[in-house]
C-alpha positions as CSV (number, residue, x, y, z in Angstrom):
1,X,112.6,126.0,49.2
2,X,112.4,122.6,49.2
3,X,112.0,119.3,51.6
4,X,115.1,117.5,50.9
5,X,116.0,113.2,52.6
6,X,119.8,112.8,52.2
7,X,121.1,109.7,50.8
8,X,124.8,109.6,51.3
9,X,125.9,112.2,48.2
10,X,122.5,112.2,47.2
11,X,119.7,114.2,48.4
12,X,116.1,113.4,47.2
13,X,113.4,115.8,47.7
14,X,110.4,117.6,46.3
15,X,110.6,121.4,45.6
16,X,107.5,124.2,45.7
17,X,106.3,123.1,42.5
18,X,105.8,118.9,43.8
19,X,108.8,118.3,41.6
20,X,111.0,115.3,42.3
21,X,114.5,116.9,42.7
22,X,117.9,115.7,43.5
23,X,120.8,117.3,44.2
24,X,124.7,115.4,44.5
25,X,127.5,116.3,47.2
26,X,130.8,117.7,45.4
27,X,133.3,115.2,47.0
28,X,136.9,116.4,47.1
29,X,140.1,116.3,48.8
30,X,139.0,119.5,50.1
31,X,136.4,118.8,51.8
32,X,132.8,118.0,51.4
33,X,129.9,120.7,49.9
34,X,126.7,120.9,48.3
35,X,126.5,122.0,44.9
36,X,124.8,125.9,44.7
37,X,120.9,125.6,44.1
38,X,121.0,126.3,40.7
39,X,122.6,123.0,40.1
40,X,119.8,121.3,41.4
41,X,118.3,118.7,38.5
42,X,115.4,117.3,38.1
43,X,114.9,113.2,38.9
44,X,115.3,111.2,36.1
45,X,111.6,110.5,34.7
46,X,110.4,107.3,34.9
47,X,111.0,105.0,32.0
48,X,108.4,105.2,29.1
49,X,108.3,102.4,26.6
50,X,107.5,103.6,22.8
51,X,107.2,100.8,20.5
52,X,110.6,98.6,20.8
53,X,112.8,101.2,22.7
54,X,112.5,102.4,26.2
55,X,113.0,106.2,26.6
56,X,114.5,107.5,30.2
57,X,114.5,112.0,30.4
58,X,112.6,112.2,27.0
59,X,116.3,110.5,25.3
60,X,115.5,107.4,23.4
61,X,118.2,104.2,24.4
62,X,118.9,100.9,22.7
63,X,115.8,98.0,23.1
64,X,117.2,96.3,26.0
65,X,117.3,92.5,26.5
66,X,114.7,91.4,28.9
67,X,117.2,90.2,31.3
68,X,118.3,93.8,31.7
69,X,114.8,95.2,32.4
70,X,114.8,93.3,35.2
71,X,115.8,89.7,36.7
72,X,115.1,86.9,35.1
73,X,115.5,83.1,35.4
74,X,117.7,82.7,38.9
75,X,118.4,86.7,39.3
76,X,115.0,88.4,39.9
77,X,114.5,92.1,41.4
78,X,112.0,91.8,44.3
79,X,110.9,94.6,46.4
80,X,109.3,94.3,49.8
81,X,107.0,97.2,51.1
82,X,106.7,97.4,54.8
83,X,105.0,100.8,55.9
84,X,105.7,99.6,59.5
85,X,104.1,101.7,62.3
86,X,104.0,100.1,65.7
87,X,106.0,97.1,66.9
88,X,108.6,94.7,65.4
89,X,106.1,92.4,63.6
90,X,106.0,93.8,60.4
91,X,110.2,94.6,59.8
92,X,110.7,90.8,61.3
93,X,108.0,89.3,58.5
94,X,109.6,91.2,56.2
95,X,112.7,89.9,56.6
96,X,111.7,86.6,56.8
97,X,110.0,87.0,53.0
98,X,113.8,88.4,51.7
99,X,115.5,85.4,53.5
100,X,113.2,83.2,51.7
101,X,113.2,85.0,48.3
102,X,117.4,85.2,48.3
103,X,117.5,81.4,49.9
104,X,115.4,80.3,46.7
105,X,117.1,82.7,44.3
106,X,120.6,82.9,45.3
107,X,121.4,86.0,42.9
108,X,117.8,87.8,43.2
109,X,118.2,91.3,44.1
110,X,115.7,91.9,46.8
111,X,115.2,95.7,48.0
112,X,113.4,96.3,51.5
113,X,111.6,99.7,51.6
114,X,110.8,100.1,55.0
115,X,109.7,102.3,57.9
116,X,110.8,100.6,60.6
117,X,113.4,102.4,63.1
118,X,114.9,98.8,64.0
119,X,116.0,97.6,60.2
120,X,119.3,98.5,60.5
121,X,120.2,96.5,63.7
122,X,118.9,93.1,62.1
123,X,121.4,90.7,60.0
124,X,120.6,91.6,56.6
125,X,122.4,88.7,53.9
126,X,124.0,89.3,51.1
127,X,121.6,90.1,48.1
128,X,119.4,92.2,50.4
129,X,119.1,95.9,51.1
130,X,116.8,98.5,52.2
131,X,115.8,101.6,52.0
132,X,114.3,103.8,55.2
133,X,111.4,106.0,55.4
134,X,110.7,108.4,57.7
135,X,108.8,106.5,60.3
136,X,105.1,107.3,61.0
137,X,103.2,105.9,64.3
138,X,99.7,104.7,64.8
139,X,97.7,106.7,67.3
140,X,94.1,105.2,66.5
141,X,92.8,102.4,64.0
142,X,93.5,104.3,61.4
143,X,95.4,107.4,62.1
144,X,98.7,108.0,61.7
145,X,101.4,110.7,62.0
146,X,105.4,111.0,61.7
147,X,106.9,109.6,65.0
148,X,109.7,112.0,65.0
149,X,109.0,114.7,62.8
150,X,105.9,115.8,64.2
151,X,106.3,119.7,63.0
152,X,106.2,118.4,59.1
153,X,103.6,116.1,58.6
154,X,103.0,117.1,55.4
155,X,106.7,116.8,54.1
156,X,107.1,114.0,55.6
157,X,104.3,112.4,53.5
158,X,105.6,113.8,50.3
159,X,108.9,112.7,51.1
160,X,107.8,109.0,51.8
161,X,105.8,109.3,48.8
162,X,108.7,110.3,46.4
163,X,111.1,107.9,48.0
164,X,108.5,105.2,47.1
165,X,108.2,106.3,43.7
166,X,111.6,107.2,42.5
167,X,113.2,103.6,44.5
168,X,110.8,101.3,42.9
169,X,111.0,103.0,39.5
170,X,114.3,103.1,39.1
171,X,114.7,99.8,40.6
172,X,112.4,98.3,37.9
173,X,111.7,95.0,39.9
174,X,110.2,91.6,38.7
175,X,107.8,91.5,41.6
176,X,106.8,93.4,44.4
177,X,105.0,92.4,48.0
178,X,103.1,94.8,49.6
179,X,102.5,94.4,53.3
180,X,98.7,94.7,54.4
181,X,98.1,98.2,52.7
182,X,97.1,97.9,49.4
183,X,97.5,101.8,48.5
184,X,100.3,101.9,51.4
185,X,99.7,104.7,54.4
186,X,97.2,107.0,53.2
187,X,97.7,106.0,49.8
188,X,101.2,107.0,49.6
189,X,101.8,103.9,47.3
190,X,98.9,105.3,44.7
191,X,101.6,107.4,42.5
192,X,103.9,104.3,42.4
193,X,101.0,101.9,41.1
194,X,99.4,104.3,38.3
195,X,103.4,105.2,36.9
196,X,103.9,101.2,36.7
197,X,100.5,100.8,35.0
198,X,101.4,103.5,32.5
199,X,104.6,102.7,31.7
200,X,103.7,99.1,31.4
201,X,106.3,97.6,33.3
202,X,105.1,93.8,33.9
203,X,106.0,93.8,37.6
204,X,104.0,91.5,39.4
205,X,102.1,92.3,42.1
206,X,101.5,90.8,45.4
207,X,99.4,92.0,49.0
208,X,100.4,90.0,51.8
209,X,98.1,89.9,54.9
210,X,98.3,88.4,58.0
211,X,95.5,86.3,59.2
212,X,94.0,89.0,61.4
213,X,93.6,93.0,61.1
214,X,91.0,94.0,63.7
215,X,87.2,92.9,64.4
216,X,85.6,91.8,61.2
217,X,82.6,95.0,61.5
218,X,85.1,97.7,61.7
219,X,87.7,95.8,59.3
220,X,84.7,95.6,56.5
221,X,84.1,99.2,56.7
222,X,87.9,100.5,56.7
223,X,88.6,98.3,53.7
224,X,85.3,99.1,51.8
225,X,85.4,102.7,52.9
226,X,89.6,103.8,51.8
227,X,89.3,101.8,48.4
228,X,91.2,99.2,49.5
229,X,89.4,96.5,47.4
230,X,89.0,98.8,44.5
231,X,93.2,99.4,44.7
232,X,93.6,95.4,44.2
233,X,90.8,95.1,41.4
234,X,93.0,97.9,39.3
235,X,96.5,96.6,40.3
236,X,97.4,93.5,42.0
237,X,97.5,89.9,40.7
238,X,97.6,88.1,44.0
239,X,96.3,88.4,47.7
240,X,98.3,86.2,49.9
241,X,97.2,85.7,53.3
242,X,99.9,84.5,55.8
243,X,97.1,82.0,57.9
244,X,94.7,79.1,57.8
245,X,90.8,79.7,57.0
246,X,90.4,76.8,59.7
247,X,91.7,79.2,62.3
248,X,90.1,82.4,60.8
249,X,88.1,82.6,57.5
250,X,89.6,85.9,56.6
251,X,87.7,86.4,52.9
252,X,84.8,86.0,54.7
253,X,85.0,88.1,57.9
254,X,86.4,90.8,56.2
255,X,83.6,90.2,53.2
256,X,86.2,90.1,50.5
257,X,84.3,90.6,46.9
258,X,84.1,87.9,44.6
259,X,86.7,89.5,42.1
260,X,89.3,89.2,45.0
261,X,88.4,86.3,46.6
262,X,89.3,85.0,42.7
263,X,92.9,86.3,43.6
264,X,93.4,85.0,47.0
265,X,95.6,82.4,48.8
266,X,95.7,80.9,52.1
267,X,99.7,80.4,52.5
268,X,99.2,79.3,56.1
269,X,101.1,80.3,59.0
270,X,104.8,81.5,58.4
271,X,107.1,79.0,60.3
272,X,110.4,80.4,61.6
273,X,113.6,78.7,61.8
274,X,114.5,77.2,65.0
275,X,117.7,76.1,66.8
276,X,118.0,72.8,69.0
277,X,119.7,73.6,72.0
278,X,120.6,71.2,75.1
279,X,118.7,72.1,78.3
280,X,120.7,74.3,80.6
281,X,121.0,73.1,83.9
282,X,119.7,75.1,86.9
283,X,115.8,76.4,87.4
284,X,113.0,76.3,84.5
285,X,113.8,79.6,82.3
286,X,111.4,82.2,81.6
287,X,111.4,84.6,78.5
288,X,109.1,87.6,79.3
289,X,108.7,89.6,75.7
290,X,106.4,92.1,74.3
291,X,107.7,92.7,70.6
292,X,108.9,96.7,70.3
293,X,107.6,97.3,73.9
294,X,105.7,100.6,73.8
295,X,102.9,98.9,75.4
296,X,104.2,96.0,77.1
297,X,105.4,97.9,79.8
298,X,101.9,96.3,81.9
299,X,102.5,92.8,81.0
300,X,106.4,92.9,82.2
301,X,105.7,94.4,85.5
302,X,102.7,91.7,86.3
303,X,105.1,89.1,85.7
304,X,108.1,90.5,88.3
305,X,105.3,91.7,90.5
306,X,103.6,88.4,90.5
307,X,107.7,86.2,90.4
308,X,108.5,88.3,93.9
309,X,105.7,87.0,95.7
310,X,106.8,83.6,95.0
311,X,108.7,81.5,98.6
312,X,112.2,80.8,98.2
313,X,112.1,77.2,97.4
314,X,110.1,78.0,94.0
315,X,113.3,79.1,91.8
316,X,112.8,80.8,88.2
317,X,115.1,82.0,85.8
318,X,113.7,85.1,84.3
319,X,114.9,86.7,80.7
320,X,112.9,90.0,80.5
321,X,113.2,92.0,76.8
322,X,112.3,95.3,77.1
323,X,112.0,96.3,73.2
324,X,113.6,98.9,71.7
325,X,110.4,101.1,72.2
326,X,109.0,101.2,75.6
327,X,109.2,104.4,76.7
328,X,113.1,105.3,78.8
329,X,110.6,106.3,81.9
330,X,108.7,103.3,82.0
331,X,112.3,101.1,81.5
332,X,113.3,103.5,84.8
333,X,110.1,102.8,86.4
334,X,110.7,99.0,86.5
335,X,114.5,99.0,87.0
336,X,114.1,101.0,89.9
337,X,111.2,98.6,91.5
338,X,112.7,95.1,90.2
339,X,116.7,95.1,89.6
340,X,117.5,93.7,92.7
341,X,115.8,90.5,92.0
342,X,117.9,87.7,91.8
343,X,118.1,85.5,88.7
344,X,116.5,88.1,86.4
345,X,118.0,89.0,83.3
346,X,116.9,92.4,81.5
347,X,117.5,93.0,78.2
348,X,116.5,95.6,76.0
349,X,116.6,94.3,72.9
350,X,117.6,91.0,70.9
351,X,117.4,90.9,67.0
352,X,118.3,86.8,67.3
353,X,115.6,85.9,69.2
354,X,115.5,82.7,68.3
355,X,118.1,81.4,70.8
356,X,116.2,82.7,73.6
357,X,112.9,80.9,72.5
358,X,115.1,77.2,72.3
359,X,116.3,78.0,75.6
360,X,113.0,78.9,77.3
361,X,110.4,76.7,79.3
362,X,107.3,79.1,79.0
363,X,107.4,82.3,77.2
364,X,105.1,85.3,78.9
365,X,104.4,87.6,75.7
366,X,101.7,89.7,73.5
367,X,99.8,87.8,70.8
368,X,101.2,89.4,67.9
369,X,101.3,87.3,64.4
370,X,104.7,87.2,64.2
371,X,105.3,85.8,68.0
372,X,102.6,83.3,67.7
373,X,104.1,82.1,64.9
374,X,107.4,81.6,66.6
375,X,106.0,80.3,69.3
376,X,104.3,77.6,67.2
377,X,107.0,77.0,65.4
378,X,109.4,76.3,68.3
379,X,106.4,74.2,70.3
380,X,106.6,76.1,73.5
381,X,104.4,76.8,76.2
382,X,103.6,80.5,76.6
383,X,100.7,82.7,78.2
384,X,99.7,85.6,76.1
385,X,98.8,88.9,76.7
386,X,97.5,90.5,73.8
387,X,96.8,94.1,73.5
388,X,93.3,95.0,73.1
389,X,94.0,98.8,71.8
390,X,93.5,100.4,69.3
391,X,92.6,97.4,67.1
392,X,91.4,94.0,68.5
393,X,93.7,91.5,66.4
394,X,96.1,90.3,69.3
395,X,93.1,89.7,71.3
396,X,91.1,87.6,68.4
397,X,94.4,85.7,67.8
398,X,95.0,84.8,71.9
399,X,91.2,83.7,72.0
400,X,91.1,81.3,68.9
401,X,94.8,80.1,70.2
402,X,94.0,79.6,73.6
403,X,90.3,78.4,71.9
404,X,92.3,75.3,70.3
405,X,94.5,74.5,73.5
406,X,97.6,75.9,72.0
407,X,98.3,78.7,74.1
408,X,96.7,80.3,77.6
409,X,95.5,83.6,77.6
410,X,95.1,86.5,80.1
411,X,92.7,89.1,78.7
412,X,94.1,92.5,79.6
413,X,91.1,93.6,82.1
414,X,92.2,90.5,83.9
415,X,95.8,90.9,84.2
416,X,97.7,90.6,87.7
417,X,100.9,89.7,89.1
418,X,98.4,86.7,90.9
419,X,97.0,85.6,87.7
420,X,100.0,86.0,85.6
421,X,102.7,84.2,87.9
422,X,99.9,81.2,88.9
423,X,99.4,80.9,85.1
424,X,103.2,80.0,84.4
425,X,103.5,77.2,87.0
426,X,100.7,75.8,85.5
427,X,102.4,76.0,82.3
428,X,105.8,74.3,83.3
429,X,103.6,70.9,84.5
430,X,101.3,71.2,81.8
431,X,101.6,69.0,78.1
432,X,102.0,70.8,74.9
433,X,99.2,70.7,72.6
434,X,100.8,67.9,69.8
435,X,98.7,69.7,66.9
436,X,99.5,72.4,65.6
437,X,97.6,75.0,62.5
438,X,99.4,74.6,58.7
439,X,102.8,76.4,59.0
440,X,103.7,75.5,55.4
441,X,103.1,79.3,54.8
442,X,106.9,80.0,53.1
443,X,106.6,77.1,51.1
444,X,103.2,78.2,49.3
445,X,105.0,82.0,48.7
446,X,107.7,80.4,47.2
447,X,105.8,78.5,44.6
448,X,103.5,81.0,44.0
449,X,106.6,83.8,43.8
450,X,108.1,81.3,41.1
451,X,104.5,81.3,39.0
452,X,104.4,85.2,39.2
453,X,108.5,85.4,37.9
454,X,107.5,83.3,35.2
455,X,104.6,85.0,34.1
456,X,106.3,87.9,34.1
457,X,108.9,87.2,32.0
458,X,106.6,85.8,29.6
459,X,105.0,88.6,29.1
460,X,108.2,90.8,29.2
């Protein structure tokens, strides 16, 4: 037996023994079958270097020029490592990174490796692909568990685990960027790092944080407690951290040790690309989003609640985004109370957001990093609603924004359709806040992606 992921005509898998196996479909005009099990071979080993020559299954091969170990120059191999759990914040940061990688180096190689259920309905450009997991979902601060294959947790962890390994080995990229988890979901990343280490491969590599993780007591235990510094001591050469240490001094809530602090960055904020649109004629428009949605189902029905109380000569137009993972009952649920609302638009999902941000007059949403940063990047008014559950960063985020004058914020005990609905007329007559924090974060990854490619080669 054996707990098998099927790649097109190639299925990955690890057998009774924790081998690595694959196995390749026997395409014909015939049909389509599986070879028998004894045909089943092992995973090619990862590459061992042995003086000048590089050795792939124990067989010795040619010293390879550098440029074929991996990118060089214009054409590096980058990977990006997204565990993804809950929401859309993570797979939408990712993507931004490979935009910026491939815009910089138009013939890099970048490879996504990703759990996020969503990946595949986003523009991916040329030079970029990815690579699914099984997706996992977060249940508490630190517990997590497959969304969909709930009877195998076990497999489902190897199988991640493998698919990590075998990708980025065989891959052999220049530099990789780790999102948030240094050893990845319960250190499923761990047999990846040491194989690198031992083989010395030069890949460079890179943890990127967002500004905030959770309340500074509980985040200095978690990352003190899972080895999390320890994990970046052994293998990483840079910590970036995507915000401003004016907004949120992140090496020292989180009590980062001197040895990492020595490695760490502020990039700033990540600035999106926005569109100029000309204002539509008719009412003020109002985008109501909550990122994937599995929560947001609160904020969404506050706001219509709260819009049908308004008199008849107070005229909104309404954009409500769903996300792709509210729950179908709670969709029903609002449907059935609100679609005969005029002027409301329901969506469930949009990939391009960025059209309905140029369009909007005041955007209702959570305070997720990656929505505050499109929100400060396209200089709108907006009212956020941050999630307080199971971790605390939206709600640090909403307070130190709203702290600033940036945004408002409704704390969740205090959320009602009263509240919510007064707050965004008082948002279409109010003045933007001209300042904004340092948004110059792709700019500082793109310099400090160049230094790491060159070092590497160097040493290569």
């Amino acid at each position: 037996m054996w707990n098998a992921v099927y790649f097109g005509s190639c299925c990955l898998g690890v057998d009774a023994l924790g081998r690595v196996m694959m196995k390749f479909e026997d395409v014909s005009e015939s049909g389509s079958r599986f070879f028998s099990e004894a045909s089943v071979q092992s995973a090619p080993q990862p590459a061992l270097q042995n003086g000048r020559s590089w050795f792939t299954n124990g067989h010795p091969s040619p010293t390879l020029p550098e440029e074929k170990m991996g990118g060089s120059g214009s054409s590096p191999k980058i990977v990006l490592y997204s565990h993804d759990t809950f929401g859309m914040g993570n797979i939408r940061r990712t993507l931004l990174l490979a935009e910026e990688f491939i815009t910089t180096y138009r013939d890099a190689s970048i490879l996504i490796i990703t759990g996020s259920p969503m990946i595949h309905a986003f523009r991916i450009p040329k030079g970029i692909d990815y690579i699914k997991l099984p997706c996992l979902d977060r249940f508490g601060a630190e517990q997590y568990a497959p969304r969909y294959l709930s009877g195998c947790p076990e497999e489902v962890k190897q199988t991640r685990e493998a698919i990590l390994r075998e990708s980025i080995l065989q891959f052999n990229p220049d530099l990789i960027v780790v999102d948030k988890r240094a050893a990845g979901v319960d250190g499923e990343l761990l047999p990846t790092l040491h194989t690198l280490r031992q083989n010395g491969r030069h890949t460079r590599l890179v943890l990127g944080v967002r500004d905030i993780l959770d309340e500074p007591e509980r985040t200095r235990h978690v990352l003190a407690g899972n080895g999390s510094f320890d994990v970046i001591d052994q293998f990483y050469d840079e910590v970036w951290i995507y915000g401003c240490k004016t907004v949120f001094d992140t090496v020292s809530e989180y009590a980062f040790p001197e040895s990492v602090v020595r490695k760490t960055v502020y990039c700033g904020y990540l600035k999106r690309p926005t569109l100029s649109t000309e204002r539509l004629d008719g009412p003020p428009r109002i985008l109501v989003t909550t990122g994937g949605g599995g929560d947001g189902g609160d904020v969404i029905q506050a706001y219509l609640a709260g819009l049908s109380t308004l008199p008849r000569n107070i005229a909104l137009h309404s954009t409500i985004i769903f996300g792709p993972q509210m729950p179908q009952a709670r969709r029903a649920e609002i449907l059935g109370r609100f679609d005969y609302m005029a002027d409301v638009t329901f969506l469930e999902f949009e990939a391009e957001i960025a059209n309905r941000y140029a369009q909007s007059d005041v955007v209702v949403s959570q305070a997720g990093y990656n929505t505050v940063c499109e929100l400060l990047s396209f200089s709108r008014r907006a009212i956020l609603v941050p999630r307080s559950e199971p971790v605390r960063e939206q709600l640090i985020r909403a307070r130190l924004m709203a702290q600033r004058g940036f945004f408002e914020c409704i704390e969740p005990q205090d959320l009602t359709p009263e509240t919510l609905i007064a707050k965004v007329r008082e948002a279409l007559t109010s003045s933007l806040n001209p300042t904004t924090p340092d948004l110059d974060g792709l700019p500082v990854i793109r310099e400090r992606a160049a230094r790491l490619l060159n070092c590497r080669r160097r040493a290569a």
